[in-house]
C-alpha positions in Angstrom: 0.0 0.0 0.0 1.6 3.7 -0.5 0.4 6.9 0.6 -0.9 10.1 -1.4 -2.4 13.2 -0.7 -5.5 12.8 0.4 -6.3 15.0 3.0 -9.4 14.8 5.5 -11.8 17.7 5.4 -11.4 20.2 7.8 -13.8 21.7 10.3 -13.2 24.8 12.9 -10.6 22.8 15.1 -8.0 20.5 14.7 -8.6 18.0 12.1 -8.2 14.6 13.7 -8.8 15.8 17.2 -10.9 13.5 19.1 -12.1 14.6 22.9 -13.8 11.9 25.6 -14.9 13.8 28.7 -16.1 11.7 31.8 -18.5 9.7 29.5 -20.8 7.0 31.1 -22.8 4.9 28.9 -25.7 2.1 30.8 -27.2 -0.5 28.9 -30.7 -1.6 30.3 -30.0 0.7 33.6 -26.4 -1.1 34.3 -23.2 1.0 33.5 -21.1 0.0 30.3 -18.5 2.9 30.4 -17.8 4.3 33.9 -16.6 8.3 33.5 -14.2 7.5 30.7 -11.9 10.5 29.9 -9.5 9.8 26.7 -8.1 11.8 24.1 -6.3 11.5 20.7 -3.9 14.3 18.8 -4.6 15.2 15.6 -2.4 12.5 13.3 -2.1 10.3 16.4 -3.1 6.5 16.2 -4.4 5.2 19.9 -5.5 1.9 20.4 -8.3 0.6 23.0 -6.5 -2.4 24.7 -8.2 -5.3 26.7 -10.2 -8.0 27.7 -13.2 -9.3 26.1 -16.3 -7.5 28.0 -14.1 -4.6 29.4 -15.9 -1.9 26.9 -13.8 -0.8 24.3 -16.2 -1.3 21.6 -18.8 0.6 23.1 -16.3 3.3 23.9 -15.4 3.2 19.8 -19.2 2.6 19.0 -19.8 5.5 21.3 -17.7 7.8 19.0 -19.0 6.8 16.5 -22.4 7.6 17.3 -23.5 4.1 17.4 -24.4 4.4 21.0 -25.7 7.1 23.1 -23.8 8.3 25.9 -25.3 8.9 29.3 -23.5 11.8 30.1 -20.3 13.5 30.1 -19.0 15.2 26.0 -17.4 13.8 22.8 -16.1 16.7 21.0 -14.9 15.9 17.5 -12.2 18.4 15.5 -13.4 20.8 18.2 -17.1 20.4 17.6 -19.2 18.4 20.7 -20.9 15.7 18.6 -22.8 14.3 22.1 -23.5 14.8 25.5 -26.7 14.1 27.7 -29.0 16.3 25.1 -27.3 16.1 22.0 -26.4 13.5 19.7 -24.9 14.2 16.5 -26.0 11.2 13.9 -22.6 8.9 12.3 -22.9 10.3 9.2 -22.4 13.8 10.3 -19.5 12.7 12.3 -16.8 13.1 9.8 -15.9 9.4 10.8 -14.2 6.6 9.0 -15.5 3.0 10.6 -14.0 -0.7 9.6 -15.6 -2.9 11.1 -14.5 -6.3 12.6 -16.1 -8.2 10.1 -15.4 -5.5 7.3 -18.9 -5.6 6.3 -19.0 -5.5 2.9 -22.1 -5.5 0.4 -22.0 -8.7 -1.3 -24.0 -7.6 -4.4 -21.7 -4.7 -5.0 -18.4 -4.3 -7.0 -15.1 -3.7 -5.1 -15.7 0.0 -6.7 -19.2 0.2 -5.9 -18.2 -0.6 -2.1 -15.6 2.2 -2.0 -17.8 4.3 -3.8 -20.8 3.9 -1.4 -20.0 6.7 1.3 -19.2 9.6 -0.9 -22.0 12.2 -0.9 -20.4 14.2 -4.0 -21.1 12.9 -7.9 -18.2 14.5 -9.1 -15.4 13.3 -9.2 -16.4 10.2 -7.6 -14.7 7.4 -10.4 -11.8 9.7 -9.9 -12.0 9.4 -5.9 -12.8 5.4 -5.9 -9.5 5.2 -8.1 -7.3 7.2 -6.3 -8.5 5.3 -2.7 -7.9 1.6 -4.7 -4.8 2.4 -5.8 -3.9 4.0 -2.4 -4.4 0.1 -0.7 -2.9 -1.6 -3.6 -6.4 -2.8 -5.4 -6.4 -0.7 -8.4 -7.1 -3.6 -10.9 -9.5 -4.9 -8.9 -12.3 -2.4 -8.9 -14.8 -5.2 -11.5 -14.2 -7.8 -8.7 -17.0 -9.1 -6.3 -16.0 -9.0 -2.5 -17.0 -13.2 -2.2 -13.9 -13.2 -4.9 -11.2 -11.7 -2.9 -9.0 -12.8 0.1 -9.4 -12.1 3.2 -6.5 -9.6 3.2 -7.9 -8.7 0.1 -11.2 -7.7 1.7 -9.9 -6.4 4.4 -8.0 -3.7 1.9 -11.7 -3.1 0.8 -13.2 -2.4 4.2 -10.3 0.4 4.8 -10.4 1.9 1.3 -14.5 2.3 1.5 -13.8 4.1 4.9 -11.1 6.5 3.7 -12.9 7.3 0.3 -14.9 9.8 1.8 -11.7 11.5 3.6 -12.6 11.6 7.1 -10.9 13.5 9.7 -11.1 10.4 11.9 -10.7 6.5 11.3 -12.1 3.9 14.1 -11.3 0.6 13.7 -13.0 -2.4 15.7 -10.2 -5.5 15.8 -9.8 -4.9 11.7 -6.7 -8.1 11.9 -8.7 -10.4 13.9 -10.2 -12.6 10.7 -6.9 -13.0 9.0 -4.9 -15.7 9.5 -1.7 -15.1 11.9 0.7 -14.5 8.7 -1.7 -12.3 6.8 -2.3 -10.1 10.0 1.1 -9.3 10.5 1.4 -8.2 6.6 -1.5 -6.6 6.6 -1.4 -4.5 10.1 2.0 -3.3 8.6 1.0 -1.9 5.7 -1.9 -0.6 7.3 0.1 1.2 9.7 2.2 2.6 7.3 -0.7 3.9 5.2 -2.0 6.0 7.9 1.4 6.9 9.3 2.2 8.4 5.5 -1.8 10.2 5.2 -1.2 11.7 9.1 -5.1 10.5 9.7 -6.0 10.4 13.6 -7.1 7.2 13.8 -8.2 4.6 17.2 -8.5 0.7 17.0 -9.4 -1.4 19.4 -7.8 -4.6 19.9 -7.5 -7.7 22.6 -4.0 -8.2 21.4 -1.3 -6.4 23.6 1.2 -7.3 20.6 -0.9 -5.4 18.2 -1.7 -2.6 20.7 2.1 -2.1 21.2 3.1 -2.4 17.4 0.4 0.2 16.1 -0.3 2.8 19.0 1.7 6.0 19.4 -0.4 5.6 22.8 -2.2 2.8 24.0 -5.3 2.8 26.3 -5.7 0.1 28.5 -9.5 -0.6 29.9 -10.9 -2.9 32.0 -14.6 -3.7 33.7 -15.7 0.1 31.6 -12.8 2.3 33.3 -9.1 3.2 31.6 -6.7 1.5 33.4 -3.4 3.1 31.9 -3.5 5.7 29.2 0.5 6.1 28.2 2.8 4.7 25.4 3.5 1.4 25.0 6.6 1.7 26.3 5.3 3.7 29.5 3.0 1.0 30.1 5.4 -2.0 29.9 7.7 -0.4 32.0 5.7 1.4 34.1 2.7 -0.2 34.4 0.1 1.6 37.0 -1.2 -1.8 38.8 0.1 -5.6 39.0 -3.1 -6.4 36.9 -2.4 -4.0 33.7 1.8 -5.6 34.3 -0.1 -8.7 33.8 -2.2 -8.1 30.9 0.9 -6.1 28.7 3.1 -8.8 28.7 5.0 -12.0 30.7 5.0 -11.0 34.5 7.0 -12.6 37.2 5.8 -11.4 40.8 7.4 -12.7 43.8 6.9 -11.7 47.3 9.2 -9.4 49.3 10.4 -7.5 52.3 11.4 -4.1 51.1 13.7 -1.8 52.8 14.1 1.2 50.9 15.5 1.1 47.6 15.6 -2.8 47.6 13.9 -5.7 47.8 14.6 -9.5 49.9 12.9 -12.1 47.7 13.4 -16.0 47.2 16.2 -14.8 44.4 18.0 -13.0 46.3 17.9 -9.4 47.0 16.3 -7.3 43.8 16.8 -3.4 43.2 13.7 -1.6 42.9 12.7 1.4 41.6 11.2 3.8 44.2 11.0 3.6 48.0 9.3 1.0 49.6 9.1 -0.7 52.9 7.2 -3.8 54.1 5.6 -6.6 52.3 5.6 -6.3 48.4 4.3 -8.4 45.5 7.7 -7.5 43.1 7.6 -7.4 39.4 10.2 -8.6 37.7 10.1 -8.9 33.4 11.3 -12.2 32.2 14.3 -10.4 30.0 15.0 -9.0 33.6 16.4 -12.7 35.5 19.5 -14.4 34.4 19.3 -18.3 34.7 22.6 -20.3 35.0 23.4 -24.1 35.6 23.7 -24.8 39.3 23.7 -28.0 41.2 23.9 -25.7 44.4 20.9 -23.5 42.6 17.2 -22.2 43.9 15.4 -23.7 41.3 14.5 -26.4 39.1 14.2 -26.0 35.0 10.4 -26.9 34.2 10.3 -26.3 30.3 12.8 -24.7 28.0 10.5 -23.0 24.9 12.3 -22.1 21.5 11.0 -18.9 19.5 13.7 -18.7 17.3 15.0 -14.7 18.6 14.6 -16.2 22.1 14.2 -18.7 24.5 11.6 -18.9 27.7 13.0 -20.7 30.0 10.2 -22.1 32.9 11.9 -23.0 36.2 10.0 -23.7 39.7 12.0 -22.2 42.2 12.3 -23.9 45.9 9.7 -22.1 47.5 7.0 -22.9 45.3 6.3 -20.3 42.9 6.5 -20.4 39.2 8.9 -17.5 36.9 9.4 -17.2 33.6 13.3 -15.8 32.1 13.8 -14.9 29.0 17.1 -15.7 27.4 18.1 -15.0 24.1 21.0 -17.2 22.4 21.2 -20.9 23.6 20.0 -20.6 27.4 22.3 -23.5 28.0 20.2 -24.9 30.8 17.5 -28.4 30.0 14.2 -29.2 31.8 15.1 -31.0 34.8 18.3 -29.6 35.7 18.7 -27.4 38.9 20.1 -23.8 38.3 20.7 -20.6 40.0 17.8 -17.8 39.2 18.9 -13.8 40.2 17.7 -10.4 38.8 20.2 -9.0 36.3 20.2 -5.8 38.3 17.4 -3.7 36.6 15.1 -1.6 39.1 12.1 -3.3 39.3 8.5 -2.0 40.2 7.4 -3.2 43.1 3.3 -3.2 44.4 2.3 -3.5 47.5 1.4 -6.5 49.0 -2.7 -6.4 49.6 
């Protein structure tokens, strides 16, 4: 896919600018989104991260104007598109939407899908060209969507959303049909695309790998509330509570005394990153703990797993809990063989203990 000029239209404010103030939205009397306050720059792509249920489609939907807010203000390039009076309809939204399951019209051309949300006449076979071309379909304009690939009707889904140049693109888990392969390709090129056109756009997503690969900031939600809203790398390495260390990425937490600037645990005393003292539940990243072959060691090697850049290497330490260490190159260590398990020094967070 490549890039041109196609700008969005503009309005009286940024173009691109999107504005969530303390937003609730109840389903049937029982609250969805819980006083969600979010943000995204004009140009900036921000992805809502988390678990199934947690209510980052109805925050996107909500956007949108799929859904009706309870209360609190969306304000759009400046312009407050809903509150507890007013709700501005999609269509006058300046919104691009791709849907999960790209939601194509079956009856209609690849062109006449692209073609289908721009108001103006003229110019329009000029437009539809311009927007194939732009996702790398221009030859298949005649085509039927039921003839395409996935990744081909994915292309589709985004090019029908851009062709009537909005100022905004929401995306609700656009990868998740494609095989694993095809995802990676196609969430590439993707991000590329509206890297080079400087769109705003937000996607949600389950997967923290996508979040973390596509987000200049990343939103993490959970039970209708925003857990964490930072960069990705903010978040992995400073992530606000155990649970969102958790959800980001491969978490070790052992229990510790701290005093002060460090930490006892069953490794061995670990450096941590602000002042504690007492009882604390102490995060430590797999890349973070150095695993060496030890007949004298704390710990015994559960499972070695191979990824090819790395190696996860399982080991039960003595006192019963379970870590993870990362170790790239040949970790030199087998299941069933005892070995020595320390922190490599890093400051680690530590939370805690409740």
């Amino acid at each position: 896919m490549r890039s041109r000029d196609l700008k969005a239209n503009s309005g009286d404010g940024p173009v691109g600018h999107v504005d969530v103030s303390h937003v609730h939205v109840a389903f049937g009397g029982v609250d969805v989104l819980h006083g969600i306050d979010f943000d995204v720059a004009p140009g900036e792509i921000v992805a809502l991260l988390g678990p199934s249920g947690c209510g980052k489609t109805t925050l996107l939907r909500s956007i949108a104007g799929l859904e009706r807010i309870a209360s609190g203000t969306i304000s759009l390039n400046g312009h407050e598109v809903a509150n507890d009076r007013l709700h501005v309809r999609p269509e006058a939204r300046q919104i691009g939407l791709v849907f999960q399951d790209w939601a194509l019209f079956p009856h209609m051309t690849v062109a006449e899908n692209v073609a289908y949300g721009i108001d103006s006449f003229a110019h329009r076979n000029d437009r539809v060209a311009d927007v194939l071309a732009l996702v790398g379909l221009n030859t298949l304009g005649d085509r039927m969507p039921a003839t395409l690939s996935g990744g081909q009707q994915q292309r589709v889904a985004l090019a029908r959303a851009l062709a009537p140049q909005p100022s905004v693109l929401l995306l609700d888990e656009p990868f998740s049909n494609l095989d694993t392969g095809l995802r990676v390709q196609v969430r590439s090129e993707v991000h590329s695309l509206l890297a080079g056109l400087g769109i705003s756009a937000v996607f949600v997503t389950h997967d923290q790998e996508e979040a973390f690969v596509l987000g200049d900031r990343v939103a993490v939600m959970r039970d209708g509330r925003i857990e964490q809203f930072d960069t990705p790398s903010a978040i992995y390495g400073n992530p606000a509570s155990a649970w969102v260390a958790e959800f980001v990425g491969d978490a070790n937490f052992l229990r510790g005394e701290a005093t002060g600037m460090f930490a006892t645990t069953s490794i061995g005393e670990v450096a941590l990153s602000e002042l504690r003292q007492g009882q604390v539940d102490v995060l430590l990243r797999p890349e973070h703990l150095v695993v060496t072959e030890n007949e004298s060691g704390n710990g015994v090697v559960r499972n070695v797993e191979y990824f090819g850049h790395d190696h996860m290497v399982q080991v039960d330490l003595d006192d019963g809990s379970h870590v993870a260490a990362r170790i790239s190159g040949n970790p030199h260590v087998r299941r069933g063989q005892r070995v020595s398990l320390v922190s490599d020094g890093s400051a680690c967070l530590a939370f805690l203990s409740s």
